[in-house]
MIDREN-415477 format. One record per residue (C-alpha): y, z, x. Coordinates in steps of 0.05 Angstrom, whole numbers, plus 5000, padded with zeros to 4 digits. Layout:
BEGIN
YZX
...
# end
This chain:
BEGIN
147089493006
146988753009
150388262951
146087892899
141787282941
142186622908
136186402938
128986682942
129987382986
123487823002
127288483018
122688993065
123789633090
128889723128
127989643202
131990033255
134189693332
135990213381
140989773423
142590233472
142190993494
149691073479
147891233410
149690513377
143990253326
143689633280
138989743214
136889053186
136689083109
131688543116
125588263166
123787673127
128187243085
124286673042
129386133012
128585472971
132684823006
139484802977
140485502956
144586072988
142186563038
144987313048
142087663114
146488423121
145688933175
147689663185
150989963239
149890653268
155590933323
154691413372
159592043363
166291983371
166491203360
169390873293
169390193266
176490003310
171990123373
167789473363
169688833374
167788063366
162388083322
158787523301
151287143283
147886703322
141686323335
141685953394
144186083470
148485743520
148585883590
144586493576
150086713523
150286793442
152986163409
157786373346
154186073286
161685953265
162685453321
154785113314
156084373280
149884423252
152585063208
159584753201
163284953128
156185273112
156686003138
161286603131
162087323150
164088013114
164688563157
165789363131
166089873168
158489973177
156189353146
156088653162
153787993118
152087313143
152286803083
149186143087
149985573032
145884993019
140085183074
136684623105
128984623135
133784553200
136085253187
128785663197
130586133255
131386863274
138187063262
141687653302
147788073301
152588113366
157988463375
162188783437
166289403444
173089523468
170289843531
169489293579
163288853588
159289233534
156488783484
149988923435
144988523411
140788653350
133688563372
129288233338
132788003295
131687713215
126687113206
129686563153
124286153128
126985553094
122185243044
121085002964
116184932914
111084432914
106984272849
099784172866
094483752832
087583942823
083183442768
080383862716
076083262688
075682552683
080482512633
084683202646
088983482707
091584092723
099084202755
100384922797
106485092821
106285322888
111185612938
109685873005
114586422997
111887222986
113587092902
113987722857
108187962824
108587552748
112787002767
115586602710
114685862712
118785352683
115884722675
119783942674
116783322643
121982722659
128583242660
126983602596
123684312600
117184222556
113084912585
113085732621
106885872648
102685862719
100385132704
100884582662
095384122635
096883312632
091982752619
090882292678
093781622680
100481932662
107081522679
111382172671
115082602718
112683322727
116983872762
116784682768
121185212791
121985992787
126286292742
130486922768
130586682845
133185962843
134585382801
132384972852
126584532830
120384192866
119783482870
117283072825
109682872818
108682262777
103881642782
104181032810
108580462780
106379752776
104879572842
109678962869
106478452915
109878042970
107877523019
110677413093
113176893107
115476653044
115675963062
110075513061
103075623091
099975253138
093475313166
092675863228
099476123211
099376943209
100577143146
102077953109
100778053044
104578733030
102779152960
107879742946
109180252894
113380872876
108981502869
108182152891
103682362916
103481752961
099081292928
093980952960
092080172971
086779742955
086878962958
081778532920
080377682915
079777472855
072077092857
073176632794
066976872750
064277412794
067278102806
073578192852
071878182929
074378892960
078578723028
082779213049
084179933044
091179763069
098679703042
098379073088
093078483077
093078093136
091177433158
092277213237
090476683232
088876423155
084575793144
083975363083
078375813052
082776463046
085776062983
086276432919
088976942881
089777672904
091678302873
092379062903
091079702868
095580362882
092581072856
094281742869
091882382835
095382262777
093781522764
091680842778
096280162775
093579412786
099878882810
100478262780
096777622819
099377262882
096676642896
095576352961
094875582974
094475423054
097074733069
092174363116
092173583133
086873143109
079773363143
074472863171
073772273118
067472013089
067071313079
061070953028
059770363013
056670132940
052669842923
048470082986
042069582976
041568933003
048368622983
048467792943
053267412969
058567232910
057368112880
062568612890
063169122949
066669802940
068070102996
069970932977
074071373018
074272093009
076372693059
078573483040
086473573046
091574063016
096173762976
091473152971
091572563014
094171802998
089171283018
090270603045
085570123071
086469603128
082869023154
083269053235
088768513266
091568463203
098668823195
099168863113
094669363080
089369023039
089269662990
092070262968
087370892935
081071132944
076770592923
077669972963
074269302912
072068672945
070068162904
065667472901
062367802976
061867313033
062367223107
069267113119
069967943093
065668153150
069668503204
072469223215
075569533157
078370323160
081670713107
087571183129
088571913090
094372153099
099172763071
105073133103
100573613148
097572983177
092972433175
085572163200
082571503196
076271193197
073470523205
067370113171
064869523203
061768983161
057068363185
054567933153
050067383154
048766743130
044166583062
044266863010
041367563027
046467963073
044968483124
050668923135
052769453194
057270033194
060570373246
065270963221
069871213268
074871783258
082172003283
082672573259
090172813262
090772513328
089371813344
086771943415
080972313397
074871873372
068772073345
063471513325
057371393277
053070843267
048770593209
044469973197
042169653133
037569173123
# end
């Protein structure tokens, strides 16, 4: 006989080990013992004597395991078992109690013990298989609106097993499944009643996914940069992230919990959002928006009115370049140290010779700067030809690059 299991215990017929030819035998109760995590395991065996022998002729007996040295290791003495197991031994019967079984603790367990003659010890061979395990609620989709929860255990489970059913801690259901509609935010769990009060895990939904961005500091064009999208669910959820396109739909990108950039330029601006779903549901995170600090790009410079120019009229010369956050302007008239304007539009008025020379406008912000420079001639009468010559430095003075343009 064997005490009450607190744990899920598949009892078989009773198997019998012949140790020995001396007449000693060791009856497990049990082959196969199937237990939910965190319950309490009881394993017993029998024990048979040859004639003339009696319970004060055996000696050390214990469980074990594992081996050392080619020798039994006392589960007693395993750290891995510490506070967790204890023995009862009659005088034909032995138990092995186990509380709080871990995954850890799947093994075959055996019975050992030794007699007062010398050398003669007995090993119970093979021994009892523990299979630590717990209940899992599956989800199957019964429609589009409509799923279906089982409970499912991979232990041998008797043959109308009662359900219990948990929807956020309160018991709402008995029965072999329960129907919820998808989308759901709650939390579903299961367990057997009679073997355990041990339940499964909760399935539930995604939350609202939370978004992050590494490195939090500023951006700055062909800097690596991880957008991260994360949720609580389970089943895992999975990751999708999207760019918002203004008007048109979202732009899929990555299939990922991690958007990544290696380098980003100034087009990966914008806003961005990720999507976690599971079985049970479907969540959309809030925006993050990306802006990617750049200094200012290759200027354009224009000059207006472009036809042939009267000397007294008005020139505006117009600089103009692509920069994030945007550029300052200030124009300068070569060999001259004081700026003769500041903004984009550069105004001369009453037009004659004495403006012509080189002019150039600098753009500038804190990632940088580039210049470029528009020559003017001039000459005399009272219709002007004029020539241009733009040159740019474009965030470094030492490298030129030059246009040219004649008007007549």
């Amino acid at each position: 006989m064997s005490p009450s299991a607190g744990g899920l215990v598949v009892f078989l017929l009773s198997v019998q080990v012949i140790q020995s030819q001396d007449g000693w035998r060791v009856d497990y109760d049990q082959t196969d013992v199937c237990a939910a995590k965190g319950s309490t395991v009881y394993i017993s065996c029998d024990i048979t004597y040859p004639p003339g022998k009696d319970p004060s002729d055996i000696k050390d007996r214990f469980w074990f395991t594992k081996e050392k040295d080619g020798e039994p290791v006392d589960l007693r003495t395993d750290s891995e078992y510490s506070d967790r197991v204890t023995y009862r031994c009659f005088s034909k019967e032995c138990y092995l109690t186990i509380t709080d079984v871990r995954e850890s603790d799947s093994a075959e367990y055996k019975f050992r013990f030794g007699t007062n003659k010398p050398g003669e010890k007995y090993t119970g061979s093979p021994g009892v298989t523990l299979s630590v395990t717990g209940f899992q609620v599956q989800v199957r989709r019964s429609d589009s609106t409509w799923l279906e929860l089982t409970c499912h255990s991979s232990c041998v489970l008797p043959d109308r097993p009662e359900y219990v059913w948990y929807k956020n801690e309160e018991i709402i259901k008995t029965g072999s499944s329960l129907p919820v509609s998808s989308g759901s935010t709650d939390r579903y769990s299961c367990y057997l009643t009679g073997y355990w009060n041990q339940r499964s895990p909760a399935v539930y939904g995604p939350q609202r996914p939370s978004v992050s961005v590494s490195p939090s500091a500023e951006m700055l064009e062909g800097d690596s940069v991880t957008l991260t999208c994360s949720t609580d669910a389970n089943p895992a959820a999975n990751y999708t992230w999207y760019k918002q396109g203004g008007t048109s739909d979202p732009r899929l990108l990555s299939e990922e919990p991690h958007l990544v950039f290696s380098s980003i330029q100034s087009s990966d601006s914008g806003r961005y959002f990720c999507t976690a779903e599971n079985q049970l549901g479907r969540k959309t995170s809030d925006f993050i928006s990306i802006d990617v600090k750049y200094g200012p790009q290759r200027p354009s410079v224009s000059v207006s009115p472009s036809a042939e120019m009267l000397e007294g009229g008005s020139v505006n010369l117009t600089c103009s370049t692509d920069a994030n956050p945007a550029a300052n302007y200030t124009w300068y008239k070569e060999h001259e140290d004081s700026p003769r304007a500041s903004g984009q539009i550069f105004t001369i008025t009453n037009f004659t010779a004495e403006h012509s020379g080189n002019y150039y406008c600098e753009a500038q912000n804190e990632m940088g700067r580039s210049n470029s420079t528009l020559r003017l001639i001039t000459s005399s009468g009272k219709s002007h030809s004029f020539f241009c010559s733009l040159t740019y430095y474009i965030n470094n003075p030492t490298k030129e690059v030059t246009h040219s343009k004649r008007s007549l």
